[in-house]
C-alpha positions as CSV (number, residue, x, y, z in Angstrom):
1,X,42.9,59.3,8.3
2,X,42.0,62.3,6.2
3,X,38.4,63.3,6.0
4,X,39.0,63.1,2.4
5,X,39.4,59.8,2.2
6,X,35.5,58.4,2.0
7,X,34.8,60.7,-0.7
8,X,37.7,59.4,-3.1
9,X,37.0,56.1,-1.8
10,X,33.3,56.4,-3.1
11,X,34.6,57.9,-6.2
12,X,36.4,54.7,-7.0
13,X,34.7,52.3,-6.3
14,X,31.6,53.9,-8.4
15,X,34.1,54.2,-11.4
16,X,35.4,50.4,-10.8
17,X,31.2,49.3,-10.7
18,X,30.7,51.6,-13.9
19,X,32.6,49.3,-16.5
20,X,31.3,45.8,-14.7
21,X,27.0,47.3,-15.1
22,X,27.9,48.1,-18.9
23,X,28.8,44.5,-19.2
24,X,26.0,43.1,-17.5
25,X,23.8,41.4,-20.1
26,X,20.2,43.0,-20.3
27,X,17.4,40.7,-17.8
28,X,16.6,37.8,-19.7
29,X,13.5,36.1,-20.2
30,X,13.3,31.8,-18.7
31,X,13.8,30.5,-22.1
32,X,16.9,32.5,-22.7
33,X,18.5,31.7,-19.5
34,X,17.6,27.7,-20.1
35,X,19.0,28.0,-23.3
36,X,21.9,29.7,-21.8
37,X,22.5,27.3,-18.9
38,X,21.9,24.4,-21.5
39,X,25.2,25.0,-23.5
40,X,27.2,24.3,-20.4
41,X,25.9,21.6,-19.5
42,X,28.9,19.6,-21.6
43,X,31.0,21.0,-19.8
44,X,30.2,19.6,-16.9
45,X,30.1,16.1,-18.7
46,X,33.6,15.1,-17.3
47,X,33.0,16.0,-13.6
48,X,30.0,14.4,-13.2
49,X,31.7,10.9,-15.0
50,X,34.5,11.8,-12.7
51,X,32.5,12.0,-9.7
52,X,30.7,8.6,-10.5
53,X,33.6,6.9,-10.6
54,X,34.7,8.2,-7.7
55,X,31.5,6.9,-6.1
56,X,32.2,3.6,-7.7
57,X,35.4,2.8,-6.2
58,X,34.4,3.9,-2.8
59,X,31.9,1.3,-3.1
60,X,33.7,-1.6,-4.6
61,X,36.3,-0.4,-1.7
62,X,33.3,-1.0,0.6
63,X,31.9,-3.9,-0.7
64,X,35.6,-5.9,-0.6
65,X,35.7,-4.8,3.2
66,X,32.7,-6.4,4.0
67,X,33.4,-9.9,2.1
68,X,36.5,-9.7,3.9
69,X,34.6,-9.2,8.0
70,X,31.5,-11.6,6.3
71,X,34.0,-14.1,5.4
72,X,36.2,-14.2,8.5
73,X,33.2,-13.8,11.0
74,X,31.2,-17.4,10.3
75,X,31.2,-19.5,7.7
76,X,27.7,-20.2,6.2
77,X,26.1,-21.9,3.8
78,X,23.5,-21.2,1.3
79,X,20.2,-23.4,0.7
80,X,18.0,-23.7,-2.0
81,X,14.1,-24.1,-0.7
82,X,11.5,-24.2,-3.5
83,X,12.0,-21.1,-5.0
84,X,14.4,-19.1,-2.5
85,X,17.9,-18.8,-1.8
86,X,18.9,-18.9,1.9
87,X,22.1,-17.9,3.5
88,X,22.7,-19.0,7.0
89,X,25.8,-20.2,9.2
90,X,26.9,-23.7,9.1
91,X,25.8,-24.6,12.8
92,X,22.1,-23.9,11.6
93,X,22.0,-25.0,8.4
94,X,19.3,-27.5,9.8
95,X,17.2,-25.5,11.5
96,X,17.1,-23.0,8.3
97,X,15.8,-26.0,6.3
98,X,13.2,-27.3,8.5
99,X,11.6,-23.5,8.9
100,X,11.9,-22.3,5.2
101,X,10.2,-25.5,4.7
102,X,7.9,-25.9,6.8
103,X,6.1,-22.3,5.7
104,X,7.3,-22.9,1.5
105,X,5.1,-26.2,1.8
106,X,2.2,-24.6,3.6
107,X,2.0,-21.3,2.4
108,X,3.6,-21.0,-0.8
109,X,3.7,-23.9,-2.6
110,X,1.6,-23.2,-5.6
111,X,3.7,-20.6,-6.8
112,X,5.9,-21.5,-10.0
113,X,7.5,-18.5,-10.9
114,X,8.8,-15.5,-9.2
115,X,11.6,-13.1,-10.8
116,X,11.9,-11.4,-7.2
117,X,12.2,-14.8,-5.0
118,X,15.1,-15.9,-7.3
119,X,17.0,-12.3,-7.2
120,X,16.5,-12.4,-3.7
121,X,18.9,-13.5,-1.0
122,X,17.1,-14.4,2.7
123,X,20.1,-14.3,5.2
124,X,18.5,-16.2,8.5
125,X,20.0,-16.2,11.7
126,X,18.4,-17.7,14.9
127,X,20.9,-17.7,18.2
128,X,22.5,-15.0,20.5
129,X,25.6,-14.4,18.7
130,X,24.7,-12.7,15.4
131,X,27.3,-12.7,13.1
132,X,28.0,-10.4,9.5
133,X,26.4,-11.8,6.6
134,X,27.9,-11.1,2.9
135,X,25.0,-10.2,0.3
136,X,26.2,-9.5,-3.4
137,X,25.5,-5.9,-4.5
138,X,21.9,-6.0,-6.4
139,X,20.6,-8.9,-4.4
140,X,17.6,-8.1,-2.3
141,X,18.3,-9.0,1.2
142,X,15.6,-10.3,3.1
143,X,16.9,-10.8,6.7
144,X,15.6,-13.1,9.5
145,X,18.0,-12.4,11.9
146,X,17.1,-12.9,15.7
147,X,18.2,-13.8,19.0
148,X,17.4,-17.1,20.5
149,X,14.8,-15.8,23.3
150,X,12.5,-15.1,20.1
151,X,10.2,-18.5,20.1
152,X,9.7,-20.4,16.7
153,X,5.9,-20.1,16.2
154,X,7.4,-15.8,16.3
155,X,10.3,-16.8,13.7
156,X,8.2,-18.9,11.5
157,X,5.3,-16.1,11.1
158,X,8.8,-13.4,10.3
159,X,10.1,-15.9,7.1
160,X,6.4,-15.8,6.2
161,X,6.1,-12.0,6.2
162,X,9.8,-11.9,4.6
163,X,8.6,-14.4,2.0
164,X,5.4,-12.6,1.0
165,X,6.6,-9.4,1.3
166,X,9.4,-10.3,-1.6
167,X,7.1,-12.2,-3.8
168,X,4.6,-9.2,-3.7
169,X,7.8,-7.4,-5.7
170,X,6.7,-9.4,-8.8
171,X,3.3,-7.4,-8.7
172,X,4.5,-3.8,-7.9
173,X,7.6,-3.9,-9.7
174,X,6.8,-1.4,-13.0
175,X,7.4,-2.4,-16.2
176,X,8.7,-0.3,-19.2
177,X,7.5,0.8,-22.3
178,X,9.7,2.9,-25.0
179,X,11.9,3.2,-21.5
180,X,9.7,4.8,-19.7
181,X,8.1,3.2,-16.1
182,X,4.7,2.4,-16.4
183,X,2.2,1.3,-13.0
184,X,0.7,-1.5,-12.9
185,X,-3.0,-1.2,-12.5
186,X,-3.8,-4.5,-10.7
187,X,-1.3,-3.4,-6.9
188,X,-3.1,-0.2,-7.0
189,X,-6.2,-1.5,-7.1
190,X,-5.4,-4.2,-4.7
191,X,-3.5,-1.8,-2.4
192,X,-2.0,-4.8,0.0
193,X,-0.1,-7.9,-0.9
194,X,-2.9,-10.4,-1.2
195,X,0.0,-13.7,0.0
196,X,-0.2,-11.5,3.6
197,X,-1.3,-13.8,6.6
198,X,-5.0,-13.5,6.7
199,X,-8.1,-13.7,8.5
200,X,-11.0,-13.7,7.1
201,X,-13.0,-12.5,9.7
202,X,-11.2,-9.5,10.1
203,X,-11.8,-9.1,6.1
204,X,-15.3,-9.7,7.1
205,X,-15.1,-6.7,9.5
206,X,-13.6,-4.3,7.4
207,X,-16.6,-5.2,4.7
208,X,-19.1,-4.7,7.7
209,X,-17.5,-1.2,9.1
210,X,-17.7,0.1,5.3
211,X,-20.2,3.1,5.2
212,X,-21.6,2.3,1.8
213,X,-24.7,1.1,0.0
214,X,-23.0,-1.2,-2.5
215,X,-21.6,-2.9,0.5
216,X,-24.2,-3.6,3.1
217,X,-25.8,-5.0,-0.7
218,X,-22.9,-7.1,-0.9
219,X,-23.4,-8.8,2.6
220,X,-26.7,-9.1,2.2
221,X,-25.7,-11.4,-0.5
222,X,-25.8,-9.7,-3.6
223,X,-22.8,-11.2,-5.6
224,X,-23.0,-7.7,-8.1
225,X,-22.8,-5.4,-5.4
226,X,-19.8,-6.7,-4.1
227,X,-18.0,-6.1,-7.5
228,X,-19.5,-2.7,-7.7
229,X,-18.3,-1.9,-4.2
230,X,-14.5,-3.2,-4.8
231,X,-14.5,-1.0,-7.7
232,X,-14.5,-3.8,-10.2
233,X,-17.0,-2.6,-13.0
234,X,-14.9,1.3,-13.3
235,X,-14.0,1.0,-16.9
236,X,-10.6,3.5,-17.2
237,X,-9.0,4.6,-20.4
238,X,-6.2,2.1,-21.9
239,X,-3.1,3.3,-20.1
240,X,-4.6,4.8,-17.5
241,X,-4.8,2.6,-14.2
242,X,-4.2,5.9,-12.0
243,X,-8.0,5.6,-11.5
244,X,-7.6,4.0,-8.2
245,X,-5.2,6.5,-7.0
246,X,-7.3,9.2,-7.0
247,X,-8.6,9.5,-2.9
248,X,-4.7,10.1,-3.2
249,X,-3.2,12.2,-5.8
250,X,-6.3,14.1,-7.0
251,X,-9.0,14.0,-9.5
252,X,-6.9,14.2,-12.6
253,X,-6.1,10.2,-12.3
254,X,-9.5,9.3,-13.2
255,X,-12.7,9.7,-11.1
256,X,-14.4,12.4,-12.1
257,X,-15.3,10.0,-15.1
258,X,-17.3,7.9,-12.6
259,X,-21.1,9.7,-13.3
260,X,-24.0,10.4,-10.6
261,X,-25.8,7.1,-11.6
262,X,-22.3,5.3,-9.8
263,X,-21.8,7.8,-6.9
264,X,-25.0,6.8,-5.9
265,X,-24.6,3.2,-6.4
266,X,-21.8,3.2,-4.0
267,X,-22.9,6.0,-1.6
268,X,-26.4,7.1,0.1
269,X,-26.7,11.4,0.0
270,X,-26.1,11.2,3.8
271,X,-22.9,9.0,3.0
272,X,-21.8,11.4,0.5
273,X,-22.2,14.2,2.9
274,X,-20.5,12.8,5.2
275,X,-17.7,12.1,3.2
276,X,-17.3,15.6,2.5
277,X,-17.6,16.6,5.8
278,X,-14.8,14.3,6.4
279,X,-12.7,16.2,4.1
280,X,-12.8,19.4,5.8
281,X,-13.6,23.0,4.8
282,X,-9.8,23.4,3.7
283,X,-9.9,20.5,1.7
284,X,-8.3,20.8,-1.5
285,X,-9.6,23.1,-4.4
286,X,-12.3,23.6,-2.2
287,X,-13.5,27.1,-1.3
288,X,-16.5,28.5,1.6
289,X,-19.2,28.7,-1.2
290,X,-18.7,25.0,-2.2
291,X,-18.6,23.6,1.7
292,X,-21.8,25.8,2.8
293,X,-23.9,24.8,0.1
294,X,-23.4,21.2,0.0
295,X,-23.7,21.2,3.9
296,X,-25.9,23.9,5.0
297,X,-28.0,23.8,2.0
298,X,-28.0,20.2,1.5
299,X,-26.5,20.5,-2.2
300,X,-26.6,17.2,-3.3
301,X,-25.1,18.1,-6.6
302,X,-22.8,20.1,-5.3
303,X,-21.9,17.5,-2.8
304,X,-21.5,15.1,-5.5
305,X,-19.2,17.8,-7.4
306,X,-17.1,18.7,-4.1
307,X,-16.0,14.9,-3.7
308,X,-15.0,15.0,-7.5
309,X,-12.8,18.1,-7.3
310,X,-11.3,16.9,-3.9
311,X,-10.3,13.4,-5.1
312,X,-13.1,11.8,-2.2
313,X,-14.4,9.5,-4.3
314,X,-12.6,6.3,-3.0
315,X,-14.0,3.0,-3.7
316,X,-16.0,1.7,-1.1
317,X,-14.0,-1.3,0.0
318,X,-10.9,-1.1,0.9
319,X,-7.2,-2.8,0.1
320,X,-7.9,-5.3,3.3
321,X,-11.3,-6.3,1.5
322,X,-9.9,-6.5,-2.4
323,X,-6.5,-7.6,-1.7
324,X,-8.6,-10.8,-0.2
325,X,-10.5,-11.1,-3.6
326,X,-7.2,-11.6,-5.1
327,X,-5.9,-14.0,-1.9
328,X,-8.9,-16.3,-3.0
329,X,-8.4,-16.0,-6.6
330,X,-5.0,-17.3,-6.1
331,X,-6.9,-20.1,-4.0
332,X,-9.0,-21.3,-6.9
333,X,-6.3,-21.3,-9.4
334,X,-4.1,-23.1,-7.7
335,X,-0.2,-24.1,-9.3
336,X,0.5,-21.5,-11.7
337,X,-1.9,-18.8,-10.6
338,X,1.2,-16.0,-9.3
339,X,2.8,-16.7,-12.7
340,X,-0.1,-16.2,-14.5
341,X,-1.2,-13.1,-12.2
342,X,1.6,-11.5,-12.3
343,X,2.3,-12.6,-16.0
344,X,1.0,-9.3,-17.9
345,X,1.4,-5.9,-16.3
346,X,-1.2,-3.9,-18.6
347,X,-4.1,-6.4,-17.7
348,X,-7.0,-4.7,-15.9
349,X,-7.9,-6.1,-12.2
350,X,-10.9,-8.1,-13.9
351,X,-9.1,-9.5,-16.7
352,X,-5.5,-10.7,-14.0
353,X,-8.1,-12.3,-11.6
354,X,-10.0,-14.4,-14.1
355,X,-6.7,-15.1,-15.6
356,X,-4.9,-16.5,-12.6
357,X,-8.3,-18.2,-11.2
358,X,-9.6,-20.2,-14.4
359,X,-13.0,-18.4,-13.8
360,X,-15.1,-15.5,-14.4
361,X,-15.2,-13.0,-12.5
362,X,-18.8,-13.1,-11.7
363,X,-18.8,-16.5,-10.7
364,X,-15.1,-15.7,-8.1
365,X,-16.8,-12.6,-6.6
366,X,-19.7,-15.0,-6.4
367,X,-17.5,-18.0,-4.1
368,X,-15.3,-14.9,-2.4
369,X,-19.1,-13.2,-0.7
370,X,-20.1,-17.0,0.0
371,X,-16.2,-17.4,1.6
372,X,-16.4,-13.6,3.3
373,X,-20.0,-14.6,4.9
374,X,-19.1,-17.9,5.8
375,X,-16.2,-16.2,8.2
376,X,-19.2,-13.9,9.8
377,X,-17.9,-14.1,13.5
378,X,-20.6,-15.6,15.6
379,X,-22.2,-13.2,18.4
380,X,-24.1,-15.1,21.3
381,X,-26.9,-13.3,22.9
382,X,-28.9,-13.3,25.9
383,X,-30.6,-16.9,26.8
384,X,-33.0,-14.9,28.4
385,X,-35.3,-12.7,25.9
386,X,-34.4,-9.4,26.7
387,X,-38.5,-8.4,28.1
388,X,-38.3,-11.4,30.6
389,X,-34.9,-10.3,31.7
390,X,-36.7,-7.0,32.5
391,X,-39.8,-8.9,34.4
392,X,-36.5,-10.3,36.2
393,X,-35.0,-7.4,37.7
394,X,-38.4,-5.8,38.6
395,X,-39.7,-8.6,41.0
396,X,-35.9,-8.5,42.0
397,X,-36.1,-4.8,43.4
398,X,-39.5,-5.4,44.6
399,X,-38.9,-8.5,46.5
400,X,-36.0,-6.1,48.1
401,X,-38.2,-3.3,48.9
402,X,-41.3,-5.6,50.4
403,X,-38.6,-6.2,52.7
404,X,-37.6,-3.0,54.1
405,X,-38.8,-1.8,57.1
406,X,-40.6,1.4,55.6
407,X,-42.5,-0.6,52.4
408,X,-43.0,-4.0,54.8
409,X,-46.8,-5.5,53.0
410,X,-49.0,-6.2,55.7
């Protein structure tokens, strides 16, 4: 090849670029480009509709395949229990019955209304040949499907938890205003689904292991601290129940409203410390000047300020503790009280609990502490006070060394 060659080569392909850089539009500013970008988008209008059509007649191809293997595999039959639809195959239709039953009656029985039990499909299955199971699209499916080496008392507590966990749908779900999802503020201040199998001396517990003032108050027997310590008396902006999420997502949800007279309500200055500590130096919007003097130099104010800017001012008690507050409000309203919890999304915690309970809130917290102390689990000591124990053991070893050769008396 000619040594020529490169050179005319470069030449060219500098005077093909030439042309295409004096048609290259000057760099253009964010807005410009958006703009730009946005007058195309019609044009992609027809592919995407394209493309989601596509997409739905892949899936109604799907969806006709699996009627078709559901259909052919067992024939089943569907039960109506209380509230709930259940789809199960013919041979155990009546061991389906007797179990949905069994825990509606017992567990669930007060409830009137529920928009997510009745869109809900529970396909149930108990034996060693588990067969395919046809759920309409936009039916929840809440399966129970196990082989016949899992005992009953194990299959009854699973359609509980399958049970409660769809009812809880009517408290989470959002709701909708101008379009636009909304929270509810009542599940994120309850944090877990109050119709969850409980104990309530593990609620107990988790009130007992809280590090907080307002809570050793409230088992002490002081019916206010207990609201104060399930975060009860916050008062929060009107369409704003992100004030519970805060430990979470940041101060910007609501906190940093709370003042110093309630941070110290809920937390002692060694608490508060602690919680800091807990956070770590690297904690969020946290710097080394912040950390040192609310640790080394025992800050309080700057303590109190670091768990505002780093979202670690949760509420003392924790979901395990309020979720049960709303577990007994249920209890005390009896029929009706999930409809009428559930009923308006924009209500507050305090105004849904007195709502579904019939009472005050005062006087529920007031039967929840008696209900939470009451479930105190007992702890046996010594028969033996602990000083005569000691007496014990002495004459014990001495008795043992009078007899030894080397400390023989007499």
């Amino acid at each position: 090849m000619s040594r020529r060659f490169w050179p005319v080569l470069a030449l060219g392909l500098f005077a093909t670029a030439a042309p295409v850089r004096a048609q290259m539009p000057e760099e253009e500013s964010v807005q410009e480009r958006m703009t730009r970008l946005w007058s195309h988008i019609d044009s992609l209008a027809p592919l995407v509709e394209e493309a989601k059509a596509a997409r739905d007649a892949r899936n109604a191809r799907v969806e006709d395949v699996r009627r078709i293997v559901a259909a052919e595999s067992a024939a089943v039959d569907t039960l109506a229990i209380g509230l709930l639809t259940v789809i199960t195959p013919v041979g155990q239709v009546e061991v389906a019955r007797d179990i949905f039953s069994e825990v509606w009656t017992e567990h669930f029985a007060d409830i009137d209304r529920s928009p997510a039990a009745s869109d809900a499909r529970f396909v149930f299955q108990w034996s060693d040949e588990l067969h395919p199971i046809y759920v309409e699209p936009g039916r929840y499916r809440a399966g129970i499907e196990q082989s016949e080496t899992v005992d009953r008392d194990k299959i009854v507590q699973m359609v509980r938890d399958a049970i409660s966990t769809v009812l809880y749908y009517d408290l989470t779900n959002p709701y909708t205003v101008d379009g636009v999802p909304q929270p509810r503020s009542l599940p994120m201040w309850t944090g877990n689904n109050p119709l969850a199998d409980r104990d309530w001396a593990d609620t107990y517990r988790s009130a007992a292991l809280t590090r907080s003032i307002a809570a050793r108050d409230c088992l002490a027997g002081d019916a206010a601290a207990c609201a104060s310590a399930m975060g009860l008396d916050v008062e929060i902006a009107e369409g704003d129940p992100g004030v519970w999420l805060a430990p979470v997502f940041g101060p910007e949800r609501g906190l940093p409203r709370v003042g110093a007279d309630r941070i110290a309500t809920w937390y002692s200055p060694a608490e508060r410390r602690e919680r800091v500590r807990a956070l770590g130096a690297t904690a969020w919007k946290i710097d080394d000047r912040q950390w040192e003097s609310c640790l080394q130099d025992a800050d309080q104010a700057m303590c109190d300020s670091v768990l505002r800017l780093a979202g670690g001012l949760a509420i003392p008690f924790d979901g395990e503790v309020r979720s049960s507050l709303v577990a007994y409000a249920l209890e005390r309203g009896g029929y009706g009280a999930w409809s009428r919890l559930t009923l308006d999304p924009t209500h507050t915690p305090t105004e849904a609990l007195e709502y579904a309970s019939g009472v005050a809130v005062d006087d529920l917290v007031d039967g929840w502490m008696e209900r939470v102390l009451e479930a105190r689990p007992v702890s046996y000591g010594s028969l033996v006070p602990h000083g005569a124990l000691t007496l014990l053991w002495i004459a014990f070893f001495g008795a043992l060394a009078a007899r030894s050769t080397r400390w023989r008396l007499g």
